[in-house]
C-alpha positions, 0 to 999 in steps of 0.5 A, spaced: 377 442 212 382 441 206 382 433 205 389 433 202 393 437 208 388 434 213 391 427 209 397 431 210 397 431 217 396 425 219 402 422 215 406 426 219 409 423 225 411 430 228 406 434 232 402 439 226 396 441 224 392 447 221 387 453 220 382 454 215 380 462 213 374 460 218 380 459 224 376 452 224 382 448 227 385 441 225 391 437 229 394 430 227 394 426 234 401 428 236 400 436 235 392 434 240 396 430 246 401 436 246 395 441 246 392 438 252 386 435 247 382 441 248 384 445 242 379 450 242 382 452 249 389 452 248 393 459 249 397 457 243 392 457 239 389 463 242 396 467 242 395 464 234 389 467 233 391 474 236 396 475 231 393 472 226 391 478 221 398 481 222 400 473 219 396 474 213 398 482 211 405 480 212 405 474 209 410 472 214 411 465 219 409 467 226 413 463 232 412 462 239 415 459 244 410 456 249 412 453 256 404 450 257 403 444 261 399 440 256 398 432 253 399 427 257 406 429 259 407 428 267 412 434 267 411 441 262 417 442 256 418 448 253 416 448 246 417 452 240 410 453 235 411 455 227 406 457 224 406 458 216 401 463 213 398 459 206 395 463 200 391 459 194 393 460 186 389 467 187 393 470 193 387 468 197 389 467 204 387 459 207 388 459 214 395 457 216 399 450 217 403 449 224 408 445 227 411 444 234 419 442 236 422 442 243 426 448 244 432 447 244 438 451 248 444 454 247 448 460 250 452 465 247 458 461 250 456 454 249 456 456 242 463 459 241 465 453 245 463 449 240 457 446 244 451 443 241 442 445 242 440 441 248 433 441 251 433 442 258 431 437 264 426 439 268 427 432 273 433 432 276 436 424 277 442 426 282 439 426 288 445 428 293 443 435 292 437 439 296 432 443 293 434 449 295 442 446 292 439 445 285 436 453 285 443 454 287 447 450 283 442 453 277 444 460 278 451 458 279 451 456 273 448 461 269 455 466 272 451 469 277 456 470 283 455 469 291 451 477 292 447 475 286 445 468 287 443 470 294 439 477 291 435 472 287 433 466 292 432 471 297 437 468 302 443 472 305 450 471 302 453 467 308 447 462 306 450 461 299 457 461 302 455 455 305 451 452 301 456 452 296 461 449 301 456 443 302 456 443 295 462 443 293 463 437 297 458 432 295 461 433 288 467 433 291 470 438 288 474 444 290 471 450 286 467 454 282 471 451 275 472 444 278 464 444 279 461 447 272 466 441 270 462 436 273 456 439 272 457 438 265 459 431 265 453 429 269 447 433 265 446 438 271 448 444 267 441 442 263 436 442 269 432 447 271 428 448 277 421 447 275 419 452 279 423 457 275 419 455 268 415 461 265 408 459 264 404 462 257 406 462 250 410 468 247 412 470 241 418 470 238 418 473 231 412 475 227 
């Protein structure tokens, strides 16, 4: 393994490694709890390596977005892996060097609004609200209406109807607009059901 970029490594506080031209593997302490401790088993690293000829043709950085459990984290986060292709003086591919970062969120409307990336909470602290009201209240707030909410959940309209009523009330609101409101103040425009969390690793770009 390369001393320097392993030194490298391990100066670093932020979850990295790196890749030989051999596809042997190095990862700092941060980067190994995240990966579950087992990096010869990780999916990232398997998604890496499937992908890994066509990082080296083009020269380019390979990203994923991986929602695997791993470390020692009692709940999964989505994070994003970069991996860079390096080259010697001579052009002579030399493996990849690797980073992970939380993904983080924004739709297209919290954007214009002038909102900021977040990440999002898989661990809903507002305990007023039942299970099936958080799924609910999660669709809602991605636009869907009643029919669609009800499509989705596999529940009839009327249910989401009252639900929604039930809702409204803990909250202490009146309608859908005062609701969003109060979600954003109280974070919950943030949780996601975890039940509703993709698992496996995707590329993004390559």
């Amino acid at each position: 393994m390369n001393s320097p970029i392993k030194q490298f490594c391990q100066s670093l506080t932020i979850p990295c490694g790196f890749t030989d031209a051999q596809s042997g593997v190095y990862t700092n302490t941060t980067m190994t709890d995240i990966l579950g401790m087992t990096v010869e088993s990780s999916q990232v690293l398997d998604v890496f390596h499937s992908h890994e000829e066509v990082v080296r043709h083009k020269k380019l950085p390979l990203s994923l977005l991986s929602t695997l459990p791993g470390g020692y984290n009692p709940s999964p986060q989505p994070w994003r892996f970069d991996f860079f292709p390096r080259f010697d003086e001579k052009n002579i591919y030399q493996g990849a060097f690797f980073y992970a970062q939380p993904f983080l969120f924004l739709s297209l409307l919290e954007y214009i609004e002038g909102g900021s990336p977040y990440t999002i909470n898989l661990i809903q602290s507002d305990n007023r609200f039942s299970p099936r009201e958080r799924r609910i209240i999660f669709c809602l707030l991605q636009r869907l209406s009643s029919k669609e909410v009800g499509k989705k959940l596999n529940l009839s309209h009327r249910t989401i109807e009252n639900n929604l009523q039930s809702i409204y009330q803990k909250a202490g609101v009146n309608n859908c607009r005062q609701f969003r409101s109060y979600c954003c103040t109280n974070g919950i425009n943030r949780f996601l059901p975890p039940e509703f969390l993709p698992s496996g690793s995707q590329v993004i770009s390559v």
